[in-house]
C-alpha positions in Angstrom: 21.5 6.0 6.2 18.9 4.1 8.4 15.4 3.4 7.5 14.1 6.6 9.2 16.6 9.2 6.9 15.2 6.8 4.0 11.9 7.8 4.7 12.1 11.4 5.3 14.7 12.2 3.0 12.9 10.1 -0.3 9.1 9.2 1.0 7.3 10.3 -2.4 10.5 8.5 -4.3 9.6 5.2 -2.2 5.8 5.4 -3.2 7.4 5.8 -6.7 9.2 2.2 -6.6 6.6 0.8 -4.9 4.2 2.4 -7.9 6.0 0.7 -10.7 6.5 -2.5 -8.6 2.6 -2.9 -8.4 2.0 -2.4 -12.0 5.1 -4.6 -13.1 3.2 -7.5 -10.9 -0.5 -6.9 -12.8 1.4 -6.4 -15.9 2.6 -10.3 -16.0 6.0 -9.7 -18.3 7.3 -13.0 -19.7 10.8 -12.4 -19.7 11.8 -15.0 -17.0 14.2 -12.6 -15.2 11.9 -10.0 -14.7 9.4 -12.1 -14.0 11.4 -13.2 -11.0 11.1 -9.5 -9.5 7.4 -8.6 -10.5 6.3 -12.1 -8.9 6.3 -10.6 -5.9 5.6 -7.3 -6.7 2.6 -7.0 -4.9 4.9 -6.5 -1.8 4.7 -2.9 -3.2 1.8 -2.2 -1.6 3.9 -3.4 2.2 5.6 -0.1 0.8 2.7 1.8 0.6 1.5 1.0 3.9 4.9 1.4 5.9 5.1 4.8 4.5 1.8 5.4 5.0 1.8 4.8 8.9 5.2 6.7 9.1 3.5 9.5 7.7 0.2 9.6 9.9 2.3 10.3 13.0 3.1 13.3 11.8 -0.4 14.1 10.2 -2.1 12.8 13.7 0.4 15.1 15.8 -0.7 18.0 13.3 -4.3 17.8 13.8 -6.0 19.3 16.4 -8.1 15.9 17.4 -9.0 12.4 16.7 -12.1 14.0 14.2 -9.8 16.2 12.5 -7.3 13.5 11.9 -10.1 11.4 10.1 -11.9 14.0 8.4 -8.3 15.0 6.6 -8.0 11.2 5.6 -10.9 10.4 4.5 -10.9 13.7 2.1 -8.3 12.6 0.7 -9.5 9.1 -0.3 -12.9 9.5 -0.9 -13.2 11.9 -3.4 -10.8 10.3 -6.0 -12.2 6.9 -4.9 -15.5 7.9 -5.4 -14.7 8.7 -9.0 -13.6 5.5 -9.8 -16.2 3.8 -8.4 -18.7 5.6 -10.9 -16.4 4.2 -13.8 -16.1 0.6 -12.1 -20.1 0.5 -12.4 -20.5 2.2 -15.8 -18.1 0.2 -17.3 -19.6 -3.1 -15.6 -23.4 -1.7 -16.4 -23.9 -1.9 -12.4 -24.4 2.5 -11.8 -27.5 2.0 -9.2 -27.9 3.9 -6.1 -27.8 0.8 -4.1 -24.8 -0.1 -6.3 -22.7 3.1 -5.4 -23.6 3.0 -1.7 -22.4 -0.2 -1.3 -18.7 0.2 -3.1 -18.7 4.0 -2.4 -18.8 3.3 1.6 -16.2 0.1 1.2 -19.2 -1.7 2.9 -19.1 -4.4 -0.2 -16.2 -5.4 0.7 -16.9 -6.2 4.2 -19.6 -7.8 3.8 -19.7 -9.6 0.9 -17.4 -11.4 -1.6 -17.7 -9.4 -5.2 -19.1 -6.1 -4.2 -16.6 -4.0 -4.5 -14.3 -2.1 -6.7 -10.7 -3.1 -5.7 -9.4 -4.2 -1.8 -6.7 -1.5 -1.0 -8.7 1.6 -0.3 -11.1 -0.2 2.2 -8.2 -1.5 3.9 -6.9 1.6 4.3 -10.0 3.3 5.7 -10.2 0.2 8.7 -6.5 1.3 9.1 -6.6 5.1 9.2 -9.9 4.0 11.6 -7.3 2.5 14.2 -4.3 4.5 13.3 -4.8 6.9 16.4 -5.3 4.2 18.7 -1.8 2.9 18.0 -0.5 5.9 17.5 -1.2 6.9 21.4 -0.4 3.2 22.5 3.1 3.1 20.9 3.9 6.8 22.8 2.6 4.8 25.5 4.5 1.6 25.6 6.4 -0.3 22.8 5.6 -3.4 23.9 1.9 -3.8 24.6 2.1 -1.7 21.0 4.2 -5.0 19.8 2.2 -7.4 21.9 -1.2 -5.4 20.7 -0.4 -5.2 16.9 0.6 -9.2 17.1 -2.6 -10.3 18.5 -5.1 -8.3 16.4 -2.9 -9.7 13.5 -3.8 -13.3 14.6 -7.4 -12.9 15.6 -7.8 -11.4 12.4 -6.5 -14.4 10.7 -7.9 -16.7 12.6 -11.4 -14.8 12.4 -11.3 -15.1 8.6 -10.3 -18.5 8.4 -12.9 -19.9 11.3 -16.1 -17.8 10.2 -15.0 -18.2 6.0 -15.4 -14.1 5.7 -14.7 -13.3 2.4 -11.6 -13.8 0.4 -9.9 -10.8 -0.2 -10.1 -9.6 3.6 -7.1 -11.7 4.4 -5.1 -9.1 2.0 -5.9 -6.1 4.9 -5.3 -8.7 7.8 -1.8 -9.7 6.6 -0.8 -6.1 6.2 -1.7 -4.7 10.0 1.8 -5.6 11.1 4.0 -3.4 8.0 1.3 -0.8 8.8 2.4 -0.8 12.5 6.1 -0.9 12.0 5.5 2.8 10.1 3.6 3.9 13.1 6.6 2.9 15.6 9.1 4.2 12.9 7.4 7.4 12.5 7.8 7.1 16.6 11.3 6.7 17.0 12.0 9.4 14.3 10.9 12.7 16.5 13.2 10.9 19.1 16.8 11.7 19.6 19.5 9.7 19.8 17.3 7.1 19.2 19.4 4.0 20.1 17.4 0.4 18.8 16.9 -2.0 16.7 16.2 -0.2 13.7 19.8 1.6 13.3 21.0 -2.2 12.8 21.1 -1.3 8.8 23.2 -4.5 7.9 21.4 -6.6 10.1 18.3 -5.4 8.0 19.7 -5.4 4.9 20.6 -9.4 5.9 17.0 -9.8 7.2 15.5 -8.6 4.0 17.8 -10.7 1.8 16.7 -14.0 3.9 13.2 -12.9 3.9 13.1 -12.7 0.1 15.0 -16.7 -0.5 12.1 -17.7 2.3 9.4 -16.0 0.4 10.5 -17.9 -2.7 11.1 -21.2 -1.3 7.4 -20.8 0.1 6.3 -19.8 -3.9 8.1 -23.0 -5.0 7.0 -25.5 -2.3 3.3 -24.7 -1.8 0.1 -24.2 -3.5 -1.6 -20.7 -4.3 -4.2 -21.8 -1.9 -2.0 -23.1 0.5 0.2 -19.4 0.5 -3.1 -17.7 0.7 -4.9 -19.5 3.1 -1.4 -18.9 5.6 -1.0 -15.2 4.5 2.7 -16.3 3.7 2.1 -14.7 0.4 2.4 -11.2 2.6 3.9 -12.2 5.9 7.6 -12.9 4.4 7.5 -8.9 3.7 7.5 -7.8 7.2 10.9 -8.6 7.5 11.6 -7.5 3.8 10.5 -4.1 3.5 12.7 -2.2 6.1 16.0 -3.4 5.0 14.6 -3.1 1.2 13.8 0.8 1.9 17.2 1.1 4.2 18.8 -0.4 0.4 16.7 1.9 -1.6 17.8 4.8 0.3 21.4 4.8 -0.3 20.6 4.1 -4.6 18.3 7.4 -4.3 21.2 9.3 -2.1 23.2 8.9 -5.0 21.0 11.8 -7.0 20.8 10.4 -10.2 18.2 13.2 -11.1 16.8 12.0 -13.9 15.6 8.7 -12.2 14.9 10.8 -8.8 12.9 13.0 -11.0 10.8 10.5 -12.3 9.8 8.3 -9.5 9.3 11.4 -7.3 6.4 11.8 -9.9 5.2 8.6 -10.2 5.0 8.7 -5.9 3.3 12.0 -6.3 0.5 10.4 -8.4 0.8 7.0 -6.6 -2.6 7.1 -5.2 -4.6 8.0 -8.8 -2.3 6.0 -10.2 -2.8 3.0 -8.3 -6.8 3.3 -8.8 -6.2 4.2 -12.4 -4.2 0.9 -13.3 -6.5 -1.1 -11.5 -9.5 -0.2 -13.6 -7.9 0.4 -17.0 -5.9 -2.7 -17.0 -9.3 -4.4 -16.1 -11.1 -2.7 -19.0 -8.3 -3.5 -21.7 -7.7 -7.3 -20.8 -11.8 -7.3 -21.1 -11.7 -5.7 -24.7 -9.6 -8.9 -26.0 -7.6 -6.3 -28.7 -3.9 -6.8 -29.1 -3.4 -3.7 -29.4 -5.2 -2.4 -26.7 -3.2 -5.2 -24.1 -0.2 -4.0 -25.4 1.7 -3.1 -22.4 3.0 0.3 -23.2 0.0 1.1 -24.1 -2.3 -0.1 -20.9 1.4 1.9 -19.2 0.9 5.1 -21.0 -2.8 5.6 -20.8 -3.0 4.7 -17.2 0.1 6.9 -16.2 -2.1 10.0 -19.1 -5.2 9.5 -17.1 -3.7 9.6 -13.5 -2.1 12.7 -14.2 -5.1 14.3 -15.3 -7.2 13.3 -12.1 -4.0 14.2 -10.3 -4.2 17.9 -11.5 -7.9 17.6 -11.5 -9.2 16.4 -8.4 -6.3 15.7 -6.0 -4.2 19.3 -6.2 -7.2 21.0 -5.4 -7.7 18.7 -2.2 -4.5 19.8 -1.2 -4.9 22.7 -1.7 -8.0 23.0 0.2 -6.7 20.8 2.8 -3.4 23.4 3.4 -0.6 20.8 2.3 
């Protein structure tokens, strides 16, 4: 199986692992093994945003125009968004209109460095914003797509480090290349007898498996602020994530339903999900209970409540939107 089967066969099981990989990381367990894995299991999100360009090559080749494209996107984010941007500022006493302008537009966290209600869904607004630039360029030419993508990855960097923008931008920056390896694998797939790098599956799996000892070397050597002022917190997964997906294809081929079953629902409510555990888990740790930062229980209600925006909000979006 190579990484583009992986994809199209078990996408929504994919955004399932990535899911519980993310929460594992915020949850902080303190058993030492499994604190090994959920170190790094922010590199969920390099998951999320691989699939995530795969996917909008097929959603951009869909849509009738570049406006069309967006306006599908952004319905999809903002309404759901825009919910939990209402509870961020009730809970934080902060509901003004200026307030929810500000967070409700991602502007907050372009601009400064504490307006704003979490970093993923702006980032992926600036990325949807670019998508069909890249998407055209890599049909185009794969190496001014590659030679494109690597630039606009440094500048980045080197924009936020030489003008001090705020912190949490370097989290987007770090991400453009995974985003841009799902746009040219989303390419390659509607080719056939595609013959390239990316059917090297062992030579993947290898890369991934050296990728991880050099992201934890680099944990062990250097300083939080030294990893995060170098984006090699995030950098280490670009080489990662492929061969992990390449590995977590063939475990899902083996149809072991019940665990199919269950992180093909966790990836159906990945997105609501995702904002849920961000603001519960937030809201708990604030409340200084034990009982209420018990982790089954922060689990359980955020998994309760994403379900019921899920069925709420986001089914009839689909719905609308002709998924």
């Amino acid at each position: 199986m190579n990484i583009t089967n992986a994809i199209k066969n078990y996408r929504t099981e994919l955004m399932g692992i990535a899911m519980i990989w993310v929460i594992l990381y915020h949850l902080h367990p303190q058993n030492n093994l499994l604190n090994k894995l959920t170190s790094i299991g922010y590199g969920g999100v390099d998951i999320f945003l691989l699939v995530s360009g795969f996917g909008l090559v097929y959603s951009y080749q869909q849509s009738k125009n570049v406006i069309v494209f967006w306006q599908k996107r952004l319905i999809r984010i903002f309404p759901i968004y825009l919910f939990f941007v209402v509870a961020f500022l009730l809970l934080h006493n902060k509901l003004t209109f200026l307030n929810f302008i500000i967070h409700s537009s991602t502007l907050g966290f372009w601009f400064t460095s504490s307006a704003f209600f979490e970093w993923y869904v702006p980032s992926l607004v600036l990325l949807y914003i670019i998508a069909p630039l890249f998407i055209r360029l890599v049909s185009f030419n794969i190496y001014v797509f590659a030679i494109i993508t690597a630039l606009l990855t440094i500048l980045s960097i080197t924009l936020w480090h030489t003008f001090h923008l705020p912190r949490f931008q370097i989290l987007c920056y770090s991400r453009i290349p995974i985003f841009m390896i799902g746009i040219y694998l989303g390419h390659i797939s509607k080719k056939q007898n595609y013959q390239g790098i990316f059917n090297y599956k062992a030579i993947w799996i290898l890369t991934a498996v050296i990728g991880t000892v050099i992201l934890y070397f680099c944990h062990a050597n250097y300083t939080e602020t030294q990893l995060w002022t170098s984006a090699l917190y995030w950098l280490p997964f670009i080489i990662i994530i492929p061969g992990l997906i390449i590995a977590c294809g063939y475990l899902l081929n083996y149809q072991i339903k019940p665990i199919n079953i269950l992180l093909k629902y966790f990836g159906k409510i990945s997105y609501e999900l995702y904002l849920t555990h961000i603001l519960v888990f937030r809201w708990l740790n604030a409340q200084n209970d034990f009982y209420l930062n018990n982790g089954i229980f922060k689990v359980t209600f955020s998994i309760a409540l994403a379900s019921f925006i899920h069925y709420l909000i986001a089914q009839p979006i689909h719905r609308y939107l002709g998924k």
